[in-house]
C-alpha positions in Angstrom: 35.3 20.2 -19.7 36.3 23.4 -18.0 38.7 23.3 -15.1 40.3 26.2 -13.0 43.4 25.3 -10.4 43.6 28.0 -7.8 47.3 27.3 -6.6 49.9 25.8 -8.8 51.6 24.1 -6.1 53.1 20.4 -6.3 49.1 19.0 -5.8 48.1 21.7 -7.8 50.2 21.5 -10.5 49.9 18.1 -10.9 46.1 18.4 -11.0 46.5 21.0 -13.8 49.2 18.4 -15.8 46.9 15.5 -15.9 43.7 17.7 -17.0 45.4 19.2 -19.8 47.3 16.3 -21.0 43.8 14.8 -20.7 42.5 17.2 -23.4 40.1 19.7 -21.1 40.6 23.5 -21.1 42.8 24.6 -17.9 42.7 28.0 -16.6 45.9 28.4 -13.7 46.0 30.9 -11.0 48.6 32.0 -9.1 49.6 35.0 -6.9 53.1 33.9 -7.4 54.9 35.1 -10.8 56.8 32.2 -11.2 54.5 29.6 -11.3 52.6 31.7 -13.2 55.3 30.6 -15.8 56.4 27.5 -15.1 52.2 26.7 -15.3 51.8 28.5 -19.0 53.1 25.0 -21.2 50.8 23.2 -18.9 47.7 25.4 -19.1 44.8 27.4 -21.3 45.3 30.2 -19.8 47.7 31.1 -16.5 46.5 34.0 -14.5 48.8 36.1 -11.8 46.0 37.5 -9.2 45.2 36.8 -5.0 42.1 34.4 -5.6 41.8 35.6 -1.7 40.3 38.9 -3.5 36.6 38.6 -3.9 36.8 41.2 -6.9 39.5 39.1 -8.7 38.0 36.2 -8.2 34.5 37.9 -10.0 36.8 39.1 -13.0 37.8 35.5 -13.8 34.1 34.4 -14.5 34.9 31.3 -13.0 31.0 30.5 -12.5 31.4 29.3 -15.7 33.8 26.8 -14.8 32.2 22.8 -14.5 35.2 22.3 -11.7 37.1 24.5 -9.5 40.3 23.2 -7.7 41.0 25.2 -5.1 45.0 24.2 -3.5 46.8 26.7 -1.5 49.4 25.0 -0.2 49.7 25.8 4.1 47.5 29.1 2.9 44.7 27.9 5.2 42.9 31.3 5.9 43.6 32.2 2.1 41.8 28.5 0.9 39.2 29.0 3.5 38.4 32.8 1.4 38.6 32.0 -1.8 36.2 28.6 -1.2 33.9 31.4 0.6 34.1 33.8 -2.5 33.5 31.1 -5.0 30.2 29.8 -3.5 28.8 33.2 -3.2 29.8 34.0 -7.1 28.0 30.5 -8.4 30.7 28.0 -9.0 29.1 25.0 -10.0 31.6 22.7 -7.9 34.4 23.4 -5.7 36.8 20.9 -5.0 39.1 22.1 -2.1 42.4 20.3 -0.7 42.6 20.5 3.2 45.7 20.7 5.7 43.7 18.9 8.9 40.1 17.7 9.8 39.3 21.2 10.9 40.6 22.5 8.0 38.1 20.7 5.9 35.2 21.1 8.4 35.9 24.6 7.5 35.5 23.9 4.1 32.4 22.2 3.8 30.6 25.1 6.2 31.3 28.4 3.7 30.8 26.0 0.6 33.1 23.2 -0.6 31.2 21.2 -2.5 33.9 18.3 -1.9 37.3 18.3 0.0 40.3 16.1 -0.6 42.8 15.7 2.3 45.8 13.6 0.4 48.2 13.5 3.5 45.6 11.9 5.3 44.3 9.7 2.3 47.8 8.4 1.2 48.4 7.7 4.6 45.7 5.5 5.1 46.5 3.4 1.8 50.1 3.4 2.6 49.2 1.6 6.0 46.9 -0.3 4.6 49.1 -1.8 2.0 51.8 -2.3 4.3 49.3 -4.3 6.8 47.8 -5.9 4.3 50.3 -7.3 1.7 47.7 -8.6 -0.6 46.0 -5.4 -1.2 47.7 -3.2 -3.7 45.1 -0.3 -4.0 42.8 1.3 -2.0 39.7 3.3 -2.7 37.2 4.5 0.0 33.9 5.1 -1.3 30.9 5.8 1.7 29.9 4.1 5.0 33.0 1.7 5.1 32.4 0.6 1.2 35.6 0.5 -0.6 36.8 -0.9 -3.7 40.0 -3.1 -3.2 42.9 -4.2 -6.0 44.4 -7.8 -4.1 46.7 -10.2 -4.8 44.5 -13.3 -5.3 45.3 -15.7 -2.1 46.7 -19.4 -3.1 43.6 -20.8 -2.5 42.2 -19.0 -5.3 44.3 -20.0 -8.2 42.5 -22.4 -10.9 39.0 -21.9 -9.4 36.2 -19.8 -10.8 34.6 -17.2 -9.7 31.4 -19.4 -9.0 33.2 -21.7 -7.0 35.2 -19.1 -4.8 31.2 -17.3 -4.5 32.8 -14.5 -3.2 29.7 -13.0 -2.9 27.7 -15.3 -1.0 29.8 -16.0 1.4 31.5 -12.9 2.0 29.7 -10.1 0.4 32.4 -8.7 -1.8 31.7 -8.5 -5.6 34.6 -8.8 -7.9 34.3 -6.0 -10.5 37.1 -7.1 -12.5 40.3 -8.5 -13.3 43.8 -7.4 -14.2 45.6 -10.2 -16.1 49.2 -9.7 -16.5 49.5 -12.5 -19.6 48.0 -11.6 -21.5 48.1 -8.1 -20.9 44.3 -7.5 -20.5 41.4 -6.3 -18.2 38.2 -8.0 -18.1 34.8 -5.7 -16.7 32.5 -7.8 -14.7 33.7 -10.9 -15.7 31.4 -13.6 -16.3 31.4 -17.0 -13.1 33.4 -19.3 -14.7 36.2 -17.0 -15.1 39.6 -19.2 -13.8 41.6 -17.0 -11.3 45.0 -17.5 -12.5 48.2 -16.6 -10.8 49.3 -13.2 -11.2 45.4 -12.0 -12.0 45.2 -8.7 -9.5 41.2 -8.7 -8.4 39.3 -5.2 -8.6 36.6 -6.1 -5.4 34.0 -4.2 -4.1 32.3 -4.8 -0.3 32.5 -3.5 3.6 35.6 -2.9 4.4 35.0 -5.8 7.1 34.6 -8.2 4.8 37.3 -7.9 2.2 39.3 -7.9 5.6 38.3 -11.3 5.5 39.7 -12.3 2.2 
């Protein structure tokens, strides 16, 4: 696939990293001349230009992109631009970081296609985790569904899956399982799988309900 990351920042440039360690092509831009080359062993291409420039923002061709990040550190009028710019030029989809709610209503109204707001995101997993000892990951998916990794409860270890029925009595589906010996995963495993200790559950359900377990 074909990424651009407007703003090689620390979530920027981490974003770039991980897509072209991940094999995909990376184009970098940056109005700043020295992340411009601390980006080039870490890019395709690394581009020095204001993405806040509607005309350099056309030069780039970056309708031909399948992802745009856009990430412009506290830059908020500058993000708020070059999301603007790249709607009107075609960009298939826009991915945006926020700084605050309003920020990303912002977003969404001249053409984010989605926004991220980590602060706020880690945040809310770091609470979690720390209110919730059991739960070690947390992923928010739509209208309070969220897939869970927990800690298997005592109560669980050396019972199946069918005789937990997770699912009938609480409504939360468990996806998978993380086994730590031996070192393996198991996707949708079958009802007599034995929860043993140390197995990290990968659930999905209301947010309610895995509460409750």
């Amino acid at each position: 696939m074909k990424f651009a990351v407007i703003g090689y920042g620390s979530f920027g440039s981490n974003m770039a990293k991980t897509l072209f360690e991940k094999g995909h092509e990376v184009l970098v831009i940056d109005k700043d001349r020295e992340r411009i080359a601390a980006a080039k062993d870490f890019a395709t291409n690394a581009v020095m230009t204001d993405s806040a420039v509607k005309e350099n923002l056309e030069a780039l061709g970056l309708r031909d992109m399948d992802v745009v990040v856009v990430s412009m550190g506290h830059e908020m009028e500058a993000s708020v631009l070059t999301t603007l710019y790249l709607r009107e030029l075609g960009a298939k989809r826009i991915l945006t970081k926020a700084l605050s709610e309003d920020h990303a209503k912002v977003l969404e109204a001249v053409g984010a296609t989605e926004v991220v707001y980590p602060e706020k995101d880690m945040a809310v997993r770091t609470a979690l985790r720390l209110s919730s000892p059991n739960i070690l990951e947390y992923l928010p998916l739509c209208n309070g569904i969220t897939i869970q990794e927990i800690a298997p409860q005592n109560r669980f270890i050396g019972k199946t899956l069918k005789e937990l029925d997770l699912i009938n009595r609480y409504g939360v589906q468990v996806i998978a399982v993380k086994e730590i010996i031996p070192d393996n995963v198991v996707v949708i495993p079958r009802a007599d799988f034995v929860i043993k200790d140390g197995d990290i559950l990968v659930v999905i359900g209301e947010e309610k309900q895995l509460g409750k377990i």
